[in-house]
PDB file of N, CA, C and O in Angstrom:
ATOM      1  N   UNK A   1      -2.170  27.865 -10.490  1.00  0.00           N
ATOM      2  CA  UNK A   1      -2.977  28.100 -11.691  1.00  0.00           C
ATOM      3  C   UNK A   1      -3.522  26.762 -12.180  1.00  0.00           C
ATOM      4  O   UNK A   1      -2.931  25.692 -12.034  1.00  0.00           O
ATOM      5  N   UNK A   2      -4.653  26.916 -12.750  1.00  0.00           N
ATOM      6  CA  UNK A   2      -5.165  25.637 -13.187  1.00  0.00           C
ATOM      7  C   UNK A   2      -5.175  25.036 -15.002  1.00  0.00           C
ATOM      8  O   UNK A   2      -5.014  25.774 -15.974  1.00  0.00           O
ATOM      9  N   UNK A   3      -5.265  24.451 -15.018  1.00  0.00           N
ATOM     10  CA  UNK A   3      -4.628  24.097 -16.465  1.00  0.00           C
ATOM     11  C   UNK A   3      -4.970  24.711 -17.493  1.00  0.00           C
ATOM     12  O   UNK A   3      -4.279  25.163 -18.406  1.00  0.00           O
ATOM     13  N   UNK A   4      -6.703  24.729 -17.235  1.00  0.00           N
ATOM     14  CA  UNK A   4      -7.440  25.645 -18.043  1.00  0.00           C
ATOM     15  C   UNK A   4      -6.530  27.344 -18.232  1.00  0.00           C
ATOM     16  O   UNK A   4      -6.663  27.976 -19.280  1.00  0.00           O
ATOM     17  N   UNK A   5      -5.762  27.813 -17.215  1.00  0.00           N
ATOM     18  CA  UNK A   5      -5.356  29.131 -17.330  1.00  0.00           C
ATOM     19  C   UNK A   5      -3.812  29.150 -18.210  1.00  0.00           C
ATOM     20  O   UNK A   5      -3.302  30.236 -18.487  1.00  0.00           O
ATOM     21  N   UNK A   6      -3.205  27.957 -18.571  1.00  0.00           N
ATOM     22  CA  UNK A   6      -2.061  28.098 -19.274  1.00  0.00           C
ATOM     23  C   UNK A   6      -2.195  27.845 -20.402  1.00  0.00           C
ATOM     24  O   UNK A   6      -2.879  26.834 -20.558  1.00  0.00           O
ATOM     25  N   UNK A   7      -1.703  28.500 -21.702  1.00  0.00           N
ATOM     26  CA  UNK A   7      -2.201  28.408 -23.279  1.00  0.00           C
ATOM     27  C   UNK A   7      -1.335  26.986 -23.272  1.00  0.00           C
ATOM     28  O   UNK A   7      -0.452  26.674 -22.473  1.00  0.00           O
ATOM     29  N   UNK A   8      -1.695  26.441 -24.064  1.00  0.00           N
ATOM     30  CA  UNK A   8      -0.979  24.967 -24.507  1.00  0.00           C
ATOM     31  C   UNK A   8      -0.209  25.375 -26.475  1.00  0.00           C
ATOM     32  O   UNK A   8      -0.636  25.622 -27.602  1.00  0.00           O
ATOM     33  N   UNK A   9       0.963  25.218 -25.826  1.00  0.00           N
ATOM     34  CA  UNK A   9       1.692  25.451 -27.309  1.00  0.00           C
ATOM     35  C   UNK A   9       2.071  24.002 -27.929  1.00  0.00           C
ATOM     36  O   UNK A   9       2.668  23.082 -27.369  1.00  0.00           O
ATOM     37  N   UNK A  10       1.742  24.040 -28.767  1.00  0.00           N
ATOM     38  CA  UNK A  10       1.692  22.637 -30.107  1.00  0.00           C
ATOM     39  C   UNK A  10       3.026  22.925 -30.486  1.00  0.00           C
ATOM     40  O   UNK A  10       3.259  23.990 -31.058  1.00  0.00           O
ATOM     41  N   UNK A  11       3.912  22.137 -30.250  1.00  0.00           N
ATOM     42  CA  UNK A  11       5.745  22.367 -30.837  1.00  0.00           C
ATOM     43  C   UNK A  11       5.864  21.294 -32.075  1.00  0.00           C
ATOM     44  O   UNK A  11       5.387  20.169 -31.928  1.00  0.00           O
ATOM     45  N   UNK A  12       6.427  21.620 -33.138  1.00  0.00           N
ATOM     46  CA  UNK A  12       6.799  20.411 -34.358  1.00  0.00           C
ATOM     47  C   UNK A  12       8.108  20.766 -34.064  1.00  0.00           C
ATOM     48  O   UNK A  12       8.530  21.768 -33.487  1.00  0.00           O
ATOM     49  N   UNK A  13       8.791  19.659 -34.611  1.00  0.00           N
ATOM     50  CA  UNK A  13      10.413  19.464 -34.996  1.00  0.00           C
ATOM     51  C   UNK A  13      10.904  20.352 -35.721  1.00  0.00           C
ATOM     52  O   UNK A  13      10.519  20.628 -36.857  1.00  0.00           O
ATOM     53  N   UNK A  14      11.918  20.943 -35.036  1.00  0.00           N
ATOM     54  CA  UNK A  14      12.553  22.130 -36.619  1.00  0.00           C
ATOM     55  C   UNK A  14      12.866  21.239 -37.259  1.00  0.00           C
ATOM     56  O   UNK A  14      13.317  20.182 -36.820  1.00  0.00           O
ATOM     57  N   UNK A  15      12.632  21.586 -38.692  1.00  0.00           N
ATOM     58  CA  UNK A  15      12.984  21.072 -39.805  1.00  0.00           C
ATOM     59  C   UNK A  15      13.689  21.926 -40.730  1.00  0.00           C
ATOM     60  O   UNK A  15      13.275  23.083 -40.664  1.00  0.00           O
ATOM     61  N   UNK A  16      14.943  21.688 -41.872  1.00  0.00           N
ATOM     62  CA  UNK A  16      15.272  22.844 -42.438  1.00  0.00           C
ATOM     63  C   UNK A  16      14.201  23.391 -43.454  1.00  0.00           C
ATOM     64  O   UNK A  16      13.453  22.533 -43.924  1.00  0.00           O
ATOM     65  N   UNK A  17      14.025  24.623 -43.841  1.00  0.00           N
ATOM     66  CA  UNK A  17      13.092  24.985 -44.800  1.00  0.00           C
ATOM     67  C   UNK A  17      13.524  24.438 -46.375  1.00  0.00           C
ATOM     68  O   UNK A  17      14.735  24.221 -46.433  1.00  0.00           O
ATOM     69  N   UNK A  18      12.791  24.167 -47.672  1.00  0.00           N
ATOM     70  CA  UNK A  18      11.334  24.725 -47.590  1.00  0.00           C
ATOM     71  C   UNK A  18      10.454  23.792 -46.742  1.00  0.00           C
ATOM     72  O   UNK A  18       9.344  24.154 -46.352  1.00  0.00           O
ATOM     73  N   UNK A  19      10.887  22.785 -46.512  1.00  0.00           N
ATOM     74  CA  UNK A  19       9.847  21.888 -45.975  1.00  0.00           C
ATOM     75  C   UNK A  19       8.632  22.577 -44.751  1.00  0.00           C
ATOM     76  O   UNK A  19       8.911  23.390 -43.869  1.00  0.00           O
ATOM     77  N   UNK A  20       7.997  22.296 -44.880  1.00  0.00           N
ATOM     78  CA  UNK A  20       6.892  22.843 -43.861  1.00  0.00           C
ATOM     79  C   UNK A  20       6.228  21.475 -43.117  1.00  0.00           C
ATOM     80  O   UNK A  20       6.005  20.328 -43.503  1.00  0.00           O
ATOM     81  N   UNK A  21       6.009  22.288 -41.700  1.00  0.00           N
ATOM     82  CA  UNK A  21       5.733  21.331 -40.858  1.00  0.00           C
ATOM     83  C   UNK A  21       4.402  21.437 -40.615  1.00  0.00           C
ATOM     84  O   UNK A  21       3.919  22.449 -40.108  1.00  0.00           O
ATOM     85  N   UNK A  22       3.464  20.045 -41.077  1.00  0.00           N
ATOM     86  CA  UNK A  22       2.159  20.077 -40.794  1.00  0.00           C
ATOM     87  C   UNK A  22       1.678  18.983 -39.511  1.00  0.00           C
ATOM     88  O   UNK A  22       2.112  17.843 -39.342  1.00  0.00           O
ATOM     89  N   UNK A  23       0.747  19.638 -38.755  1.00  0.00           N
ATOM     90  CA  UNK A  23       0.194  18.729 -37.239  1.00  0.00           C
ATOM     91  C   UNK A  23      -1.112  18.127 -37.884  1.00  0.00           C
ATOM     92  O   UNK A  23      -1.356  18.486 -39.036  1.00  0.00           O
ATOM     93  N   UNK A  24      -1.786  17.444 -37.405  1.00  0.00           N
ATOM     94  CA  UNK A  24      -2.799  17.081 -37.103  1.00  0.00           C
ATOM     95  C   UNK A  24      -3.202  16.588 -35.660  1.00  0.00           C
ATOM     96  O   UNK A  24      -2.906  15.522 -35.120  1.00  0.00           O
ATOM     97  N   UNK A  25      -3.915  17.586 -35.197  1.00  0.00           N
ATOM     98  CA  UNK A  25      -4.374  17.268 -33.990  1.00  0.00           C
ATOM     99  C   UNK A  25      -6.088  17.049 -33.753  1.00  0.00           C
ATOM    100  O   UNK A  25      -7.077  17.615 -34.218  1.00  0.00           O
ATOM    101  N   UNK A  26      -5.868  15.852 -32.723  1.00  0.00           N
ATOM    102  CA  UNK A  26      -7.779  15.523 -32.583  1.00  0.00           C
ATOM    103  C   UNK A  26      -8.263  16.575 -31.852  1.00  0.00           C
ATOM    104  O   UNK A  26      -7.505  16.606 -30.883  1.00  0.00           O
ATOM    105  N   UNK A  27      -9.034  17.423 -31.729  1.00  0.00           N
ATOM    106  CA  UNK A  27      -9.769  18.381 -31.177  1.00  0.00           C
ATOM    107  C   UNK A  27     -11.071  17.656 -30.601  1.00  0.00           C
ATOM    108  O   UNK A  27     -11.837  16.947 -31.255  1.00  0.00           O
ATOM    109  N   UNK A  28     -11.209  18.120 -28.642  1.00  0.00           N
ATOM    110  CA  UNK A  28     -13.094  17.559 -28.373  1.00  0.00           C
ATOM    111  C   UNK A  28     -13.943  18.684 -28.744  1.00  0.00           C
ATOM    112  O   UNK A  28     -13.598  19.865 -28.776  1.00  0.00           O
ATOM    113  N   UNK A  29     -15.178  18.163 -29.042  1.00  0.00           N
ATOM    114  CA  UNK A  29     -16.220  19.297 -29.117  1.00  0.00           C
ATOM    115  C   UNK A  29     -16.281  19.782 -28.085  1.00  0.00           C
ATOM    116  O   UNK A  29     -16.271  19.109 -27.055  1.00  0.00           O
ATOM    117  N   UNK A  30     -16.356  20.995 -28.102  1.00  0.00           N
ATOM    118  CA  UNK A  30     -17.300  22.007 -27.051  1.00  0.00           C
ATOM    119  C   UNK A  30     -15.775  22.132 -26.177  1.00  0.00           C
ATOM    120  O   UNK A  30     -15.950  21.909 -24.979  1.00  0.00           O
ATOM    121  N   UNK A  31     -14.575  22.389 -26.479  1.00  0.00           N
ATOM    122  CA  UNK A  31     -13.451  22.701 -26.132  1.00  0.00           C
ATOM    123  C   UNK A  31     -12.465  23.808 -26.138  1.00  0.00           C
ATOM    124  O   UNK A  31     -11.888  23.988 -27.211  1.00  0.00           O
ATOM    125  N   UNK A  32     -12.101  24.738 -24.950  1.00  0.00           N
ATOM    126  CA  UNK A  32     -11.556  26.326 -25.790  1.00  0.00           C
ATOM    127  C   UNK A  32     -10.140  25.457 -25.780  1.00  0.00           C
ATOM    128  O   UNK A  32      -9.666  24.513 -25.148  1.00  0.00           O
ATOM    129  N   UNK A  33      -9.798  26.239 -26.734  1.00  0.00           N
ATOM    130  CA  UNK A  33      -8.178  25.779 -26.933  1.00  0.00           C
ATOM    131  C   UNK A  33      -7.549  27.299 -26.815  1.00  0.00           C
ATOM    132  O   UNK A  33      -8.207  28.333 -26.695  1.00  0.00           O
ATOM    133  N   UNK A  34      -5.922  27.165 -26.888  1.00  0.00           N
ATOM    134  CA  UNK A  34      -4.524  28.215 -27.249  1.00  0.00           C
ATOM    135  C   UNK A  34      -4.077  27.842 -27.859  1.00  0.00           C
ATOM    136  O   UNK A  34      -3.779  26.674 -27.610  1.00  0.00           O
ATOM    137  N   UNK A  35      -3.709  28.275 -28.885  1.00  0.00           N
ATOM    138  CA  UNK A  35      -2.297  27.866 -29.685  1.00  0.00           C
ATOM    139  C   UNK A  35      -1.944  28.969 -30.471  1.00  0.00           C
ATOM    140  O   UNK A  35      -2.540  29.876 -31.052  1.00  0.00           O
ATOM    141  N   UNK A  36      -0.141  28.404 -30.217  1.00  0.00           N
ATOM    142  CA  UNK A  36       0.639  29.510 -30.893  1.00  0.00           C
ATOM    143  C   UNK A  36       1.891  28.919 -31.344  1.00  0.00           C
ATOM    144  O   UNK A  36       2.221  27.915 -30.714  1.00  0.00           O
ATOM    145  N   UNK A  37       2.673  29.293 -32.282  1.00  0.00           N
ATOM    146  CA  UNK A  37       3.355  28.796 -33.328  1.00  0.00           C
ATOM    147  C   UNK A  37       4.759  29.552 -33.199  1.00  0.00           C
ATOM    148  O   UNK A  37       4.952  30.745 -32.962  1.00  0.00           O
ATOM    149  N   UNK A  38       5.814  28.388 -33.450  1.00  0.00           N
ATOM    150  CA  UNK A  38       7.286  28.510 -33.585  1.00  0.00           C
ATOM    151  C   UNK A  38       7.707  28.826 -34.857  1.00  0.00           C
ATOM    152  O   UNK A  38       7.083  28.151 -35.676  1.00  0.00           O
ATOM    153  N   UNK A  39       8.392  29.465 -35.293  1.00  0.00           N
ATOM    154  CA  UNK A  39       9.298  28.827 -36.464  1.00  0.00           C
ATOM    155  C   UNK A  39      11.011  28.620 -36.286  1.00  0.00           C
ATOM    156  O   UNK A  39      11.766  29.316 -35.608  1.00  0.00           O
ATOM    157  N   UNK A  40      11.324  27.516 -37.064  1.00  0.00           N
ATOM    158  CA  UNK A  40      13.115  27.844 -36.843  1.00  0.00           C
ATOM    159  C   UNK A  40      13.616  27.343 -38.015  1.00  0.00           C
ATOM    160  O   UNK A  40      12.993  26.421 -38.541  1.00  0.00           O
ATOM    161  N   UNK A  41      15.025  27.930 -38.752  1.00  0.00           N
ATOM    162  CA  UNK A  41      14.828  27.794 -39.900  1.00  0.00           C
ATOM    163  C   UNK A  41      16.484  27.430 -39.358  1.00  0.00           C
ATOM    164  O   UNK A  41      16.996  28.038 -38.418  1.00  0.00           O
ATOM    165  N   UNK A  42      17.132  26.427 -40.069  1.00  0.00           N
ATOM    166  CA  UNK A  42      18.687  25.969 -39.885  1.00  0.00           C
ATOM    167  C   UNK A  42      19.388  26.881 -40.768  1.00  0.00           C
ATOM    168  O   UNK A  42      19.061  27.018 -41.947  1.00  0.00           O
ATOM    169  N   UNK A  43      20.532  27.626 -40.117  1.00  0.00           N
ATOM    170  CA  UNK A  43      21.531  28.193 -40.925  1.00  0.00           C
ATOM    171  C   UNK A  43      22.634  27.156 -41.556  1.00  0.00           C
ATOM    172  O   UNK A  43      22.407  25.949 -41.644  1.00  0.00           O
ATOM    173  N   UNK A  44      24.040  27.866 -42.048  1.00  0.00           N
ATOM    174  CA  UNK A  44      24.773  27.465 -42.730  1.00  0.00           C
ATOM    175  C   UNK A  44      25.691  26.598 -41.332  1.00  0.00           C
ATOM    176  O   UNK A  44      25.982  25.401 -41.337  1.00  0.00           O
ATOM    177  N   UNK A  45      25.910  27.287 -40.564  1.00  0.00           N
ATOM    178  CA  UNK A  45      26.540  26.073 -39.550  1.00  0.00           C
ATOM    179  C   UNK A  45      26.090  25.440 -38.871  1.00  0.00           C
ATOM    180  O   UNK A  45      26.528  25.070 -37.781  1.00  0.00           O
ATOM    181  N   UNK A  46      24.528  25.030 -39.683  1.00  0.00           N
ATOM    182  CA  UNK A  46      23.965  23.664 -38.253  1.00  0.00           C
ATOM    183  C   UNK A  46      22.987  24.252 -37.499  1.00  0.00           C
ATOM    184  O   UNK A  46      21.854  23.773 -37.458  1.00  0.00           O
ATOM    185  N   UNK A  47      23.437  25.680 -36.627  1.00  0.00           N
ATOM    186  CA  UNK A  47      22.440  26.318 -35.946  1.00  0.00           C
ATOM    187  C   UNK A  47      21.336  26.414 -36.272  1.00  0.00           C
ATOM    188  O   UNK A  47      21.196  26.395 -37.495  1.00  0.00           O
ATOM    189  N   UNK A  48      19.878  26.575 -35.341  1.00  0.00           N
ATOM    190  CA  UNK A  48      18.700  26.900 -36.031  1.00  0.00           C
ATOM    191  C   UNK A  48      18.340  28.274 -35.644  1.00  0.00           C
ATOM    192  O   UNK A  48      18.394  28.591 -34.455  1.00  0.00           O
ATOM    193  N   UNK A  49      17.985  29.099 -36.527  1.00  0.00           N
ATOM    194  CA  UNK A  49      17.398  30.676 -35.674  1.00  0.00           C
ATOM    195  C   UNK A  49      15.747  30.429 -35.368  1.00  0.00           C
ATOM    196  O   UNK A  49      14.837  30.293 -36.185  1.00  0.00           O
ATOM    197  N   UNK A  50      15.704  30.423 -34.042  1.00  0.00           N
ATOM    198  CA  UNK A  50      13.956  30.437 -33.822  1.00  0.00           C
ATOM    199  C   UNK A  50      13.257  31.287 -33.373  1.00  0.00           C
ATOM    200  O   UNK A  50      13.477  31.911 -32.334  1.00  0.00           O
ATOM    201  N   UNK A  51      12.229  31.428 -34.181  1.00  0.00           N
ATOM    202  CA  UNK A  51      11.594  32.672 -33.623  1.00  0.00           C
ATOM    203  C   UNK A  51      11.225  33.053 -31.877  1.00  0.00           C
ATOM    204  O   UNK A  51      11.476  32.582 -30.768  1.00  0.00           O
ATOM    205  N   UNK A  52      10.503  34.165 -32.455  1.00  0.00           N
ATOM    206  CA  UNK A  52       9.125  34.277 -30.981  1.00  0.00           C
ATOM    207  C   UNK A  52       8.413  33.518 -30.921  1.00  0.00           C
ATOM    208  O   UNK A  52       8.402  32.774 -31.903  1.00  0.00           O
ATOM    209  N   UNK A  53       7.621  33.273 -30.048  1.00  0.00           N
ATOM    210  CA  UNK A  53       5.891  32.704 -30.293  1.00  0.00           C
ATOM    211  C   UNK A  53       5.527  33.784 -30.877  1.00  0.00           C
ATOM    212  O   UNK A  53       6.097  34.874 -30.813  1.00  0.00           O
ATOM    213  N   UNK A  54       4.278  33.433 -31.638  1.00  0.00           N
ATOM    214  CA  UNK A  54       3.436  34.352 -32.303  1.00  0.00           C
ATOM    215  C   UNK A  54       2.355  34.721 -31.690  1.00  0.00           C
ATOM    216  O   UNK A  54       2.266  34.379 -30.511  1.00  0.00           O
ATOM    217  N   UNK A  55       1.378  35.410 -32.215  1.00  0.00           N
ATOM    218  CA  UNK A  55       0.423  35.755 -30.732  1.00  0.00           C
ATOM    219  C   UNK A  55      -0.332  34.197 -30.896  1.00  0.00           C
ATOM    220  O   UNK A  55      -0.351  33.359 -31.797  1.00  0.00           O
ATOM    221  N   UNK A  56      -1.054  34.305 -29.263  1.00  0.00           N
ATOM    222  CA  UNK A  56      -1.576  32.842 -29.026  1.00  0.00           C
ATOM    223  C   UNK A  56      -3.186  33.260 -29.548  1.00  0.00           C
ATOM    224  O   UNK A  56      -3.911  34.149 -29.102  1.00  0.00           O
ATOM    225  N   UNK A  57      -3.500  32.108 -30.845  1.00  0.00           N
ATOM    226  CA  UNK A  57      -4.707  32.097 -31.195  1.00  0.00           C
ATOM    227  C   UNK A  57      -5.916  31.494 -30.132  1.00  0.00           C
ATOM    228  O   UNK A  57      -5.664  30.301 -29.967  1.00  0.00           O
ATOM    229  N   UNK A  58      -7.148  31.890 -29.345  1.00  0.00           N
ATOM    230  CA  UNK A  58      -7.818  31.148 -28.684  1.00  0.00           C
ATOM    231  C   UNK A  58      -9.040  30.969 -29.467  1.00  0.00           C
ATOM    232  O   UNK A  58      -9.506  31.906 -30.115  1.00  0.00           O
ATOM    233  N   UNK A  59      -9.651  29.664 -29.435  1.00  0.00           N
ATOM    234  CA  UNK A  59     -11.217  29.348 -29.992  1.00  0.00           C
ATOM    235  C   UNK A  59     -11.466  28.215 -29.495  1.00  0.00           C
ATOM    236  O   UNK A  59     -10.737  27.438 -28.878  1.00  0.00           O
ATOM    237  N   UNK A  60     -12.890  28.132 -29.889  1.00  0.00           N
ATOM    238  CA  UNK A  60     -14.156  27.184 -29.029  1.00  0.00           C
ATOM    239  C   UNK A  60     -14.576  26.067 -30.620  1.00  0.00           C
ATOM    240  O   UNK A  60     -14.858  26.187 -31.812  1.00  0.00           O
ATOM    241  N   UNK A  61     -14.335  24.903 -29.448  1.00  0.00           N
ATOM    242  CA  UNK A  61     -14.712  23.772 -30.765  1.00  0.00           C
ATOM    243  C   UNK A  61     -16.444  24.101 -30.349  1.00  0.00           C
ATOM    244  O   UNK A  61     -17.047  24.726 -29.476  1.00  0.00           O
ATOM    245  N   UNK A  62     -16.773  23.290 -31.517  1.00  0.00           N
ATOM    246  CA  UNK A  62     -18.706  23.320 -31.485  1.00  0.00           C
ATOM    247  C   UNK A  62     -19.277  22.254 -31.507  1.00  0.00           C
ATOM    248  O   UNK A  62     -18.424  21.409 -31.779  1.00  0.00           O
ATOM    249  N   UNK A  63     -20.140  21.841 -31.391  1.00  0.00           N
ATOM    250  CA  UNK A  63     -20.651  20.169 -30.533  1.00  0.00           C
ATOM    251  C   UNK A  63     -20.385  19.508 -31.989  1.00  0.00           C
ATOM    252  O   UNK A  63     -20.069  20.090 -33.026  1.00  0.00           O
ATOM    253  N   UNK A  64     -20.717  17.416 -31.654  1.00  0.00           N
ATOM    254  CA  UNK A  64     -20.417  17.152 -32.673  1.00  0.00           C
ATOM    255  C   UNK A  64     -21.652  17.165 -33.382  1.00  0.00           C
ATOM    256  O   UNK A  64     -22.760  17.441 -32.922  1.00  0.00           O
ATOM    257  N   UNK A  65     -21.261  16.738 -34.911  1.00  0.00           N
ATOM    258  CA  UNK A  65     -21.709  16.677 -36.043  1.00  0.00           C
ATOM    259  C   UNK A  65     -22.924  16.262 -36.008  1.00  0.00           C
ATOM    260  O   UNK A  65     -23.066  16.706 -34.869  1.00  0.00           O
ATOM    261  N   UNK A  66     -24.007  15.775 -36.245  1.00  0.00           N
ATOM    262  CA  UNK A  66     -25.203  14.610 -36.925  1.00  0.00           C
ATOM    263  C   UNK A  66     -24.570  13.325 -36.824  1.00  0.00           C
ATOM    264  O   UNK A  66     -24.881  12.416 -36.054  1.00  0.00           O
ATOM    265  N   UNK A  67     -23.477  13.342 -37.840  1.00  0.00           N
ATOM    266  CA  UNK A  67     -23.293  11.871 -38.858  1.00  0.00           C
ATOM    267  C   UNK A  67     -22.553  11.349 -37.062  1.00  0.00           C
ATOM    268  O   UNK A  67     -23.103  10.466 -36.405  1.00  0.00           O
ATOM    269  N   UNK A  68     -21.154  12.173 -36.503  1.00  0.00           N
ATOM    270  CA  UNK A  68     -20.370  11.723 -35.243  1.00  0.00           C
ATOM    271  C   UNK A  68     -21.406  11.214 -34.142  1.00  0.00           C
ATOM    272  O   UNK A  68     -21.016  10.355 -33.351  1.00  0.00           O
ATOM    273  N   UNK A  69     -22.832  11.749 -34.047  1.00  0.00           N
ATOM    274  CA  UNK A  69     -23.673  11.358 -33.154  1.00  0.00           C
ATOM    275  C   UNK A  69     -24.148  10.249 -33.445  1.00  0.00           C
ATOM    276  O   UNK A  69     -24.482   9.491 -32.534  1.00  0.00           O
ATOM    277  N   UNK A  70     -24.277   9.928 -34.611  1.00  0.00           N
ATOM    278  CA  UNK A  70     -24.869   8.743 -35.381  1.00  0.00           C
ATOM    279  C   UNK A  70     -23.808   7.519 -35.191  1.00  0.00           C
ATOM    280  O   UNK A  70     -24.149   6.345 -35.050  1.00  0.00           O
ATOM    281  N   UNK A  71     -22.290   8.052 -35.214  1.00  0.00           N
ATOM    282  CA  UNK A  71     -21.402   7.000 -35.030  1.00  0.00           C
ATOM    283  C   UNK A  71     -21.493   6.291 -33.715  1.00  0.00           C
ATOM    284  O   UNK A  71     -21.957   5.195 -33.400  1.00  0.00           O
ATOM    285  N   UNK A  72     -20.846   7.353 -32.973  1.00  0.00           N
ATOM    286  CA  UNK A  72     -21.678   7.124 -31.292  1.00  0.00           C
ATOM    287  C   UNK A  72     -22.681   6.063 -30.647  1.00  0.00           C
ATOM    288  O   UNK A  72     -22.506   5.172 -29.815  1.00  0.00           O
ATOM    289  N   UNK A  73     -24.125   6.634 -31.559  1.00  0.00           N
ATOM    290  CA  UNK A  73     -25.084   5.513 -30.843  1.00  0.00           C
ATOM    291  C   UNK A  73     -24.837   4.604 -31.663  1.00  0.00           C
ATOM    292  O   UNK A  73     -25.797   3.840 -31.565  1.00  0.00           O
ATOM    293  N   UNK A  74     -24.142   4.211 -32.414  1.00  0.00           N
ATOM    294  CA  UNK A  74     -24.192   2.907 -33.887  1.00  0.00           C
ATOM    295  C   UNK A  74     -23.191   1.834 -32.625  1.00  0.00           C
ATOM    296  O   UNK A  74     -23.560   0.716 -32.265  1.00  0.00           O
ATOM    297  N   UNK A  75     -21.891   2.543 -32.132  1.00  0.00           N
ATOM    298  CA  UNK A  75     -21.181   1.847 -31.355  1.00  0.00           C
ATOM    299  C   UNK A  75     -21.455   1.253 -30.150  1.00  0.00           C
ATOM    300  O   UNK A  75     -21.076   0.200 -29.637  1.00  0.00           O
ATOM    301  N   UNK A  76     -22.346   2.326 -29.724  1.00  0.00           N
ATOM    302  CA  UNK A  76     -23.177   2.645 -28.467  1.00  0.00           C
ATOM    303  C   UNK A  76     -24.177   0.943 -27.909  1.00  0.00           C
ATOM    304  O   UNK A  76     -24.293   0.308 -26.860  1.00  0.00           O
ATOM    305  N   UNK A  77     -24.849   0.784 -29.749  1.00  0.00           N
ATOM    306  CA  UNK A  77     -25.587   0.095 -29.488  1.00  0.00           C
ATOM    307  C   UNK A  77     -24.718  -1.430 -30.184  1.00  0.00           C
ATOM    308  O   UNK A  77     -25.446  -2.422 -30.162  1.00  0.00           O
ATOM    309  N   UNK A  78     -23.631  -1.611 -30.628  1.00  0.00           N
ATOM    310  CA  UNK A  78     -22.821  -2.721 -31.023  1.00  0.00           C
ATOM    311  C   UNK A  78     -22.955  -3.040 -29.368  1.00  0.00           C
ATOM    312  O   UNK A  78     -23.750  -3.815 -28.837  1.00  0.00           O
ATOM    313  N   UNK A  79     -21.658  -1.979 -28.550  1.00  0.00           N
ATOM    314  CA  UNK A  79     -21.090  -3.039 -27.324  1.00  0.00           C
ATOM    315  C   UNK A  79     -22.843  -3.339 -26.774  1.00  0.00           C
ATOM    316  O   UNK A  79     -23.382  -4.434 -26.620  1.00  0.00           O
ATOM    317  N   UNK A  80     -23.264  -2.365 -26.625  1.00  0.00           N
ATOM    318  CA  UNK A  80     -25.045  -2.724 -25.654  1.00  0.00           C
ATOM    319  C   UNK A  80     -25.469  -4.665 -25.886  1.00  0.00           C
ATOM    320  O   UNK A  80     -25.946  -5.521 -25.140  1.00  0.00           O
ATOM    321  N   UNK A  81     -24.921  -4.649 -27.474  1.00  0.00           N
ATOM    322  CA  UNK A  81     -25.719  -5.940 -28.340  1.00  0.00           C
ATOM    323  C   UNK A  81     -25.396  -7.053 -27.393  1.00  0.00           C
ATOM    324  O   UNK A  81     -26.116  -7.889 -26.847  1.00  0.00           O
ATOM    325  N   UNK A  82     -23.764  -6.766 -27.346  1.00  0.00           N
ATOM    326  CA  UNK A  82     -22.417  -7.855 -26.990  1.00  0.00           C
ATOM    327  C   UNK A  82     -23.090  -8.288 -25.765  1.00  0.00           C
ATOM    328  O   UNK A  82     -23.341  -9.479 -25.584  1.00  0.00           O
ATOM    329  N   UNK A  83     -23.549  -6.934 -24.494  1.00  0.00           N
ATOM    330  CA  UNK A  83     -23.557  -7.355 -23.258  1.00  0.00           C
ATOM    331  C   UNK A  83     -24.377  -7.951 -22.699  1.00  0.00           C
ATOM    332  O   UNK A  83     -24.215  -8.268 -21.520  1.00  0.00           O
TER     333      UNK A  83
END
């Protein structure tokens, strides 16, 4: 199977609740992604109970921005200057 055919699951650290666990991940334009989500919540002796996966969300990033294209050739044309 090729990579493209396996969902990619994003794992955070169990943490005990309430705390909630937030990602930030860089996403490319024009990219399908998978993702699907854990939870595990620590009981009274230490153990953690963890869920299922949840169903796996799939979507399509969308090209970049104006301003990101603008960054691009701004950099584009710095190293160009240098060389």
């Amino acid at each position: 199977a090729s990579s493209q055919d396996v969902p990619t699951k994003l794992v955070a650290k169990a943490v005990p609740l309430p705390m909630t666990v937030r990602g930030h991940w860089f996403l490319s334009p024009r990219t399908e992604y998978s993702v699907a989500v854990q939870t595990a919540v620590k009981q009274s002796d230490g153990e953690y109970l963890v869920s299922g996966w949840s169903e796996t969300v799939e979507f399509c990033t969308g090209d970049y921005a104006k301003e990101h294209l603008a960054q691009l050739q701004e950099k584009a044309e710095l190293i160009a200057g240098r060389m």
